[in-house]
C-alpha positions as CSV (number, residue, x, y, z in Angstrom):
1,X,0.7,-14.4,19.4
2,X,-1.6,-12.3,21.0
3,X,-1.7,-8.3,20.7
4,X,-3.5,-6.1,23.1
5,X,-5.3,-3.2,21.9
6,X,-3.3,-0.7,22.9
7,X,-0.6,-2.7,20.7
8,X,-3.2,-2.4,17.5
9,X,-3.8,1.6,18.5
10,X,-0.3,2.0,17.4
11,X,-1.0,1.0,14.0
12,X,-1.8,4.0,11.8
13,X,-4.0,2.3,8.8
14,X,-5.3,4.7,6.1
15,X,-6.7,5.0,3.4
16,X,-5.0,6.2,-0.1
17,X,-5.3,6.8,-3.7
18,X,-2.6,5.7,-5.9
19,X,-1.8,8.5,-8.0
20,X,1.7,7.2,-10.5
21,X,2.8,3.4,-11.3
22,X,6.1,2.4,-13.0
23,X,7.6,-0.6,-13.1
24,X,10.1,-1.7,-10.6
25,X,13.5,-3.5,-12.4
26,X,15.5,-3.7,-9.7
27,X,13.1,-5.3,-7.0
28,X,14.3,-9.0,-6.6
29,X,10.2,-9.8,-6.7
30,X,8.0,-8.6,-9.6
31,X,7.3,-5.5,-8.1
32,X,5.5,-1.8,-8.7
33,X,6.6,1.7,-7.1
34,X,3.9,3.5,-6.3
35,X,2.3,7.2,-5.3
36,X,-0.6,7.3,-3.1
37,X,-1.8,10.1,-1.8
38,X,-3.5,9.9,2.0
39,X,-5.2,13.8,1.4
40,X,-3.7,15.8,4.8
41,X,-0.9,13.4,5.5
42,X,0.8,13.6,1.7
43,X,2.3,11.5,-1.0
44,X,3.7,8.5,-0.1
45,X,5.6,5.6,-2.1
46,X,5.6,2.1,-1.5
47,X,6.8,-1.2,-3.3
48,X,4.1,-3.7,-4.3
49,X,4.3,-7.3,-5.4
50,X,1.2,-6.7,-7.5
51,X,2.1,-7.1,-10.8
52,X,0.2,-10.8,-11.1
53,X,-3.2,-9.4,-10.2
54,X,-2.7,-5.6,-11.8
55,X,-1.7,-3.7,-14.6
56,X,-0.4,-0.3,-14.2
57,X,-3.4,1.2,-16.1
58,X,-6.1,-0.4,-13.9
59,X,-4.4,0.8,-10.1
60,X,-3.9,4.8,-11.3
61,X,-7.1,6.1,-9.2
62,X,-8.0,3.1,-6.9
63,X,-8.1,3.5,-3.6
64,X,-6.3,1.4,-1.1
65,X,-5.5,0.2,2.3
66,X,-1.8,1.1,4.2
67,X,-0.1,0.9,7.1
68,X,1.7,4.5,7.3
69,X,3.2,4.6,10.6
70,X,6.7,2.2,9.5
71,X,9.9,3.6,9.6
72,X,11.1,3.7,5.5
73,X,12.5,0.2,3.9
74,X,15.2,0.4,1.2
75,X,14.4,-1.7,-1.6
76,X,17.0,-1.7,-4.2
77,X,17.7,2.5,-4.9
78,X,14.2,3.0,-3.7
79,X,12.5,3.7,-0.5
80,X,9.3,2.3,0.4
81,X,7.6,4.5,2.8
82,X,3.6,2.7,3.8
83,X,3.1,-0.8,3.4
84,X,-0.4,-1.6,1.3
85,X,-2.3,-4.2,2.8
86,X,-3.9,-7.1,0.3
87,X,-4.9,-10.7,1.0
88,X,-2.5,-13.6,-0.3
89,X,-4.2,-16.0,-2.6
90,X,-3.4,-19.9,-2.4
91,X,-0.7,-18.7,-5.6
92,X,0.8,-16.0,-2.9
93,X,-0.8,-13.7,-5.3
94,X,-1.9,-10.3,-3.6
95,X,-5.2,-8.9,-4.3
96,X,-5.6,-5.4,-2.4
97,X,-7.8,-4.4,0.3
98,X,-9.8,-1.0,-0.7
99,X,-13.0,0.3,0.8
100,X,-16.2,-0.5,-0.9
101,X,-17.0,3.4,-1.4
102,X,-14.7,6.0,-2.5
103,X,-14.0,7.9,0.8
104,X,-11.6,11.0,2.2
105,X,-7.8,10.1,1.1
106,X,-6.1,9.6,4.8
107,X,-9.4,8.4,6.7
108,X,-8.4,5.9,9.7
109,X,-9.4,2.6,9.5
110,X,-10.2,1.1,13.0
């Protein structure tokens, strides 16, 4: 399906740095919750089904990629507010997309 551009200028990508990690029990998918904070548009939280790729310890302070413009998705008791984009592997692993330079928390990507 084909999207024009004024469909993709809808889509509010930015850039984030994920600030807490905890473990996520009652996600029906190995899942994190995280904080990620996108500098003059706040703290956020998300679920990720990262857990195969990262530990806890390695994501506190990496930066990465979200969509922040999606209405809020329950997830078990928890709300997931930005989606964090990543690539699927042939496993359906996700590896995340980050910028190759550390940049302004809540820069546009375009």
């Amino acid at each position: 399906m084909m999207i024009t551009w004024d469909d993709f200028a809808k889509i509010e990508i930015r850039v984030g740095t994920i600030t807490e990690v905890s473990d996520f029990p009652k996600a029906k998918k190995p899942s994190y919750q995280l904080k990620i904070d996108f500098g003059e548009f706040g703290t956020r939280q998300s679920s990720a089904q990262i857990t195969a790729m990262y530990n806890k310890e390695e994501l506190i302070g990496r930066q990465v990629i979200a969509v922040v413009n999606f209405p809020p998705k329950q997830i078990a008791n928890f709300f997931s507010e930005c989606l964090v984009l990543g690539v699927y592997t042939d496993k359906n692993d996700v590896v995340l997309l980050q910028p190759d330079r550390k940049i302004e928390n809540g820069w546009k990507v375009g």
